[in-house]
N, C-alpha and C positions, 0 to 999 in steps of 0.2 A: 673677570676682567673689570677691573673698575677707569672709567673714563671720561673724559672730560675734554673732547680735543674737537677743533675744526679744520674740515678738508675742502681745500678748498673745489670749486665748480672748475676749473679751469689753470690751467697747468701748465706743462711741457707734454711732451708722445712719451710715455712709458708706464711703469711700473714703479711704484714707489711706498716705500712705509711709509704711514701717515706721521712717524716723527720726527723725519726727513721733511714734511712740508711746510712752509709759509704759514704763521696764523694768523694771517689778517686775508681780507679781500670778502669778496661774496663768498658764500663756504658753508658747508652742510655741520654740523653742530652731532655730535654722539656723545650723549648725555649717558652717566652713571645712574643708576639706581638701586636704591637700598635692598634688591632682591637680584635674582639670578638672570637679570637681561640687562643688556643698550639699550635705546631707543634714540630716535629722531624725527625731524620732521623731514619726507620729501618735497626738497626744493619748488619741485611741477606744480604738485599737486596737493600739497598740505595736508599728506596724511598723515597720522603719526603710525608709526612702524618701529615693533619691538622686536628684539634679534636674543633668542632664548639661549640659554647653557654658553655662552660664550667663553671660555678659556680664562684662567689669570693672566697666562702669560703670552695669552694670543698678541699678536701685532695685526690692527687693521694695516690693508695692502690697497691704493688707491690707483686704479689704472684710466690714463687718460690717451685716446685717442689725436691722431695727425695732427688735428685743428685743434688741439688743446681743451678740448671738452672731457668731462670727468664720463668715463663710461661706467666701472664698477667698483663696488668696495668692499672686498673677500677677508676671509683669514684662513688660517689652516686649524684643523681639529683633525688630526690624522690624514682627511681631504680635504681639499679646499672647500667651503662653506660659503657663500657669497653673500653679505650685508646691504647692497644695495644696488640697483640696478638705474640708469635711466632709463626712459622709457624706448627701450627699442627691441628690435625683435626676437625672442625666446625660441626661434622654431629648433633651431640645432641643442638647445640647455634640453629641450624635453625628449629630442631624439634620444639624447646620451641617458636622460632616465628611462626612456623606453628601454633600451638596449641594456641595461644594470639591470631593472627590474625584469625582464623576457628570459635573462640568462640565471636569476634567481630563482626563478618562481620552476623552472625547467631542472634547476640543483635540487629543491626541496622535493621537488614530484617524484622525481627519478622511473623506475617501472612501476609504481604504486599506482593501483587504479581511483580515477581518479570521479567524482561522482557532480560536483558542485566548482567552478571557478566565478568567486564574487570578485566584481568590483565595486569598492567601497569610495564616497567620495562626500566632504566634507565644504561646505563655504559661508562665515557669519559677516565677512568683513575683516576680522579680525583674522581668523585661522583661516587657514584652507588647507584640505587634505586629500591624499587620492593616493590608493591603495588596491592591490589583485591580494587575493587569498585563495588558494589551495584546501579544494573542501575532500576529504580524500571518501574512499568507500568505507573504510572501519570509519572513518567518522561518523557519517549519517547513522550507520551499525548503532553506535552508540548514541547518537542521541535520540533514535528511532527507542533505544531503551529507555530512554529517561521519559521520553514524551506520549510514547506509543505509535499511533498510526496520525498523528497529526501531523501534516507536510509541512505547515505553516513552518514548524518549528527546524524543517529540514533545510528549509530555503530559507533562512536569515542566516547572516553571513554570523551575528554576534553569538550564533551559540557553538560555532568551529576556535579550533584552537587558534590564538594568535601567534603561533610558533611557528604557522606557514602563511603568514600576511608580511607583503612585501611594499612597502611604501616608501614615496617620494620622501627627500628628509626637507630641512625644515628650510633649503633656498631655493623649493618650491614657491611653497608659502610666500616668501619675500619677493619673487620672482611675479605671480602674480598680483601681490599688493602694490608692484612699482609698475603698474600700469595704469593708463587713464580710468577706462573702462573694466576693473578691474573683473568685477561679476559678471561682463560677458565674456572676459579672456580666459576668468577660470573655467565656464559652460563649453569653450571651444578646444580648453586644451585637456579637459576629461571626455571628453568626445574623440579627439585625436587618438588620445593614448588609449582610451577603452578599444578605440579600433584597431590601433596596431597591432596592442598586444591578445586581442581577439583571432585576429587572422595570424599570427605567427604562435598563439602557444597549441590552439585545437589543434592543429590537425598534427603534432606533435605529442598531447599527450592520452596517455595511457588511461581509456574511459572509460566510464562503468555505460551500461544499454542507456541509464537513466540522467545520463549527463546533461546538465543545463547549464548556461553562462546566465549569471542574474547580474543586474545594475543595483546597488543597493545605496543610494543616497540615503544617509542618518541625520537625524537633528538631536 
């Protein structure tokens, strides 16, 4: 998608393509660049924030609330994907990834016993990540073979397949970076979600004796 357009802060109450809108007034700026993202600056808080894989033919979608305040700016990429948020509260956006990701992670397990459930989680400023992975028992099996009796090697989430890693996609990331405080919103909502989906997949799946839930923050 290559772009060049301003939306404005403030509006009418609905939904609207961005090439439907006014281009003058106060107005958030989404900038083209010679590589595979948008970016812009948020209005608040002058971050800049790049929005990756974007579509050619996507249409930003600009939704403004009662009082004519810009609340989000999505597109579609088979799902809606959301570009930018103001800063207001995410608790139902991370429910609904609780709930996609509990109902995946539950598809890939099936009756497979299961020996290892990582959570993986990511945050520089820039990226933010956060991910459950499914470590099954032929897996440890196997890497028990490559490594021998070294546990180290049984308990890191990177040496399990990435075929059963189930992750937030990428209007998480944007999701957290459009908030004030953004490094302690992402601490609070990998906290959240590592709990929910703690207590709703154990007692669900199919364990080996030697089962452990590990937290594995990467750098």
């Amino acid at each position: 998608m290559h772009v060049n357009i301003q939306i404005p802060l403030r509006y009418q109450f609905g939904e609207f393509p961005a090439s439907q809108l006014p281009q003058d007034g106060e107005a958030i700026c989404f900038r083209s660049t010679p590589y595979d993202f948008i970016e812009y600056t948020h209005p608040k808080f002058g971050r800049e924030i790049r929005v990756y894989h974007v579509p050619e033919d996507a249409e930003l979608l600009a939704m403004y609330q009662e009082d004519g305040e810009l609340l989000w700016i999505s597109f579609f990429d088979g799902d809606r994907r959301y570009a930018y948020f103001a800063d207001c509260s995410f608790d139902g956006l991370l429910d609904d990834a609780v709930i996609r990701m509990r109902l995946a992670a539950l598809q890939i397990a099936g009756e497979t016993p299961v020996s290892r459930l990582f959570f993986e989680s990511f945050f520089d400023g820039e990226s933010a990540d956060f991910a459950v992975k499914i470590g099954t028992a032929a897996d440890m099996e196997e890497i028990r073979g490559r490594y021998g009796d070294d546990t180290g090697a049984v308990n890191n989430s990177g040496e399990y397949p990435s075929a059963r890693r189930i992750a937030c996609d990428d209007s998480f990331r944007i999701l957290v970076l459009c908030t004030e405080n953004c490094a302690d919103r992402w601490r609070e909502a990998v906290s959240s979600m590592t709990k929910q989906l703690t207590d709703y997949l154990v007692p669900r799946l199919c364990k080996t004796p030697d089962f452990r839930v590990i937290d594995a923050e990467y750098d």
